[in-house]
C-alpha positions in Angstrom: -7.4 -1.2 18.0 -5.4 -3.5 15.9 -6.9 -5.1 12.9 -9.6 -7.4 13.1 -9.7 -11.6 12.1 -13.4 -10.2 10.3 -12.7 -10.8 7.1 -11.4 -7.0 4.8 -14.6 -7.3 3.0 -16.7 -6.7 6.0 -15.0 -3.8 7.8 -12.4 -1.3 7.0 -9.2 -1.9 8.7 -8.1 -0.2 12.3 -4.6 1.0 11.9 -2.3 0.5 14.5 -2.1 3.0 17.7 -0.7 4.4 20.1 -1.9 5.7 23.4 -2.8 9.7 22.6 -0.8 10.2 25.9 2.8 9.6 24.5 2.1 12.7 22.3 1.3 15.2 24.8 0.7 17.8 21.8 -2.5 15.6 20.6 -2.9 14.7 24.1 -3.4 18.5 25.2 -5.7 19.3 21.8 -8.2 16.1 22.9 -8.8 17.6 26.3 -9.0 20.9 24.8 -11.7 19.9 22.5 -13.6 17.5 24.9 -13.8 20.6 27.5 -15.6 22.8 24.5 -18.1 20.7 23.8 -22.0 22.3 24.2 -23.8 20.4 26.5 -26.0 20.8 29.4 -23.0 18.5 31.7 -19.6 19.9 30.9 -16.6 18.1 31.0 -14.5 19.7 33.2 -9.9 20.0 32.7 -9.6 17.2 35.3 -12.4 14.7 33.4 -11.2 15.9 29.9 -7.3 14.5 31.2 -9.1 11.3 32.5 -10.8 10.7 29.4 -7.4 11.5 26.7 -5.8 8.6 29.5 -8.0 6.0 27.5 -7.8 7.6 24.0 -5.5 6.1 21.2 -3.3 8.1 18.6 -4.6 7.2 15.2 -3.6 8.6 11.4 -5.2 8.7 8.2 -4.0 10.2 4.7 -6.0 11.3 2.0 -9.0 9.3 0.8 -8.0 6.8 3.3 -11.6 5.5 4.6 -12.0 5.6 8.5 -15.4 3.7 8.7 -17.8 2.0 5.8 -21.0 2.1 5.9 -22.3 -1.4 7.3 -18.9 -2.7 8.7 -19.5 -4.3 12.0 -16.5 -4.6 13.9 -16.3 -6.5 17.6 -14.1 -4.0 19.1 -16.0 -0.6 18.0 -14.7 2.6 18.3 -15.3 6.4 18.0 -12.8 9.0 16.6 -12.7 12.5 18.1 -11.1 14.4 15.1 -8.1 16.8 16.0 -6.8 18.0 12.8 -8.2 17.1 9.1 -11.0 17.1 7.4 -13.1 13.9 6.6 -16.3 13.7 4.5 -19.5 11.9 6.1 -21.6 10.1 3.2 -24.3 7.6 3.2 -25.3 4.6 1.5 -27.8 3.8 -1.0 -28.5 0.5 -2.1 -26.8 1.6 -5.5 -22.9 1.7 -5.3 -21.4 4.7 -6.8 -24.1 6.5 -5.4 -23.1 7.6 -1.8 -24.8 11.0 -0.2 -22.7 13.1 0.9 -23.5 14.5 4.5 -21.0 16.6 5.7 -17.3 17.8 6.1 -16.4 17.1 9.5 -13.2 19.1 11.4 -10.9 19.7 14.0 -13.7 18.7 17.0 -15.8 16.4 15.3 -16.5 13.2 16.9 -17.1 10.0 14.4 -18.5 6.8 14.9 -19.8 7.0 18.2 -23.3 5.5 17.1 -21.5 1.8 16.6 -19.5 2.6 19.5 -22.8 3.0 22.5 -24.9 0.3 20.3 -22.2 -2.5 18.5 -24.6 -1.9 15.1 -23.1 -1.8 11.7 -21.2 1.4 10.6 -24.3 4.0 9.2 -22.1 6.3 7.3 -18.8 5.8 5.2 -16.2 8.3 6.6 -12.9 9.4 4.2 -9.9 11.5 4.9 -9.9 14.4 2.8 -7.0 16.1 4.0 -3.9 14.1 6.5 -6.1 13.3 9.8 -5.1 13.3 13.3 -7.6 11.7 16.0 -7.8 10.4 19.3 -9.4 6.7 19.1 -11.9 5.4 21.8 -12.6 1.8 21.4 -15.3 0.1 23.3 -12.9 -1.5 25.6 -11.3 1.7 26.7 -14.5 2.4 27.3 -15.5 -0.1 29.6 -12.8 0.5 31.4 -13.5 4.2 32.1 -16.7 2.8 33.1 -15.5 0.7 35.5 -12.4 3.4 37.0 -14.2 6.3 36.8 -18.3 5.9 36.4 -19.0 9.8 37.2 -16.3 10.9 34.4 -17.9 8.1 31.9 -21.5 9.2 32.7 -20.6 12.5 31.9 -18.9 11.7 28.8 -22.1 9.6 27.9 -24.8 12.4 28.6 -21.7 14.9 26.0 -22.2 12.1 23.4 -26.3 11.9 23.8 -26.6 15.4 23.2 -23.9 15.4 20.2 -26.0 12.7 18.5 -29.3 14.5 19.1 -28.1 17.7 17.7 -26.4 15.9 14.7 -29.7 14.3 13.9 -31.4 17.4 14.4 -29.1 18.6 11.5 -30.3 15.7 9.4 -33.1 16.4 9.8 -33.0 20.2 8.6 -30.6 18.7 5.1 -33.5 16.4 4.6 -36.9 18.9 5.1 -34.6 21.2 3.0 -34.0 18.4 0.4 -37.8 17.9 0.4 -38.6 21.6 0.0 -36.4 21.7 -3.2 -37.5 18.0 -4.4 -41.1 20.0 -4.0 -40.2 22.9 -6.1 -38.3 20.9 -8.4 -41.7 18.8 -8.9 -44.1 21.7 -9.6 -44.9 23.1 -13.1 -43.8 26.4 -14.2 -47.0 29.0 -14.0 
């Protein structure tokens, strides 16, 4: 995940990495966090360490952006967040006027939307704090495809049901958005 010949304007930059496995601290907090994720197929110790084999080591300070909404990079990739805070906002076609999402943590997993589909970047993602995160670009996984198709398709079903329940959560913000948009609206009696 070096950075890309797309021109700056179009994507934010990758910084360089390393593999995850020449920090065995980080290595040892990925596969502690991809075993804990909640879904109905579990990763187990043995798939977590298969999976952290294709990760890559990358950094981010403060207010450094991790993603931009719309950038469309060739060689995708997903961050699994192992220490730091980053906020989640969208777009809106007026600049200035992002909407803020979330505060994602230690756990988190980022950008693996572009990763499965190779669309543009939905959500701009920024460092609030120093980040730590294990990188998984779409090459990496390809590969675990290919070497290990039973560790990827579990890894696959963990991501599927992280997306669902993260859109589930949009989907409470934005009936609860309504709801006060609705109040808001009415006239005092």
């Amino acid at each position: 995940m070096s950075q890309s010949s797309t021109p700056n304007s179009v994507i934010a930059t990758t910084p360089r990495t390393r593999a995850i496995s020449e920090v065995p601290r980080l290595a040892a907090r990925a596969a502690d966090l991809l075993q804990g994720f909640r879904a109905f197929v579990q990763l187990d110790a043995e798939d977590a360490r298969t999976v952290v084999a294709y990760l890559r080591e990358v950094s981010y300070g403060p207010g450094e952006v991790l993603f931009r909404a719309g950038d469309v990079q060739a060689g995708a990739h997903l961050l699994l967040v192992l220490e730091g805070e980053v906020t989640v906002e969208t777009g809106t076609s007026l600049p200035g006027l992002e909407v803020p999402i979330a505060v994602m943590g230690a756990g988190s997993v980022l950008g693996e939307m572009a990763l499965l589909d190779g669309a543009p970047r939905s959500a701009t993602c920024t460092a609030v704090t120093q980040v730590q995160a294990a990188g998984l670009a779409r090459r990496g996984l390809e590969r675990l495809i290919d070497e290990h198709p039973k560790v990827a398709a579990r890894l696959m079903v963990v991501l599927a049901q992280h997306m669902a329940e993260r859109l589930r959560a949009l989907d409470d913000q934005l009936r609860m958005y309504g709801q006060i948009h609705t109040a808001i609206g009415r006239p005092a009696q």
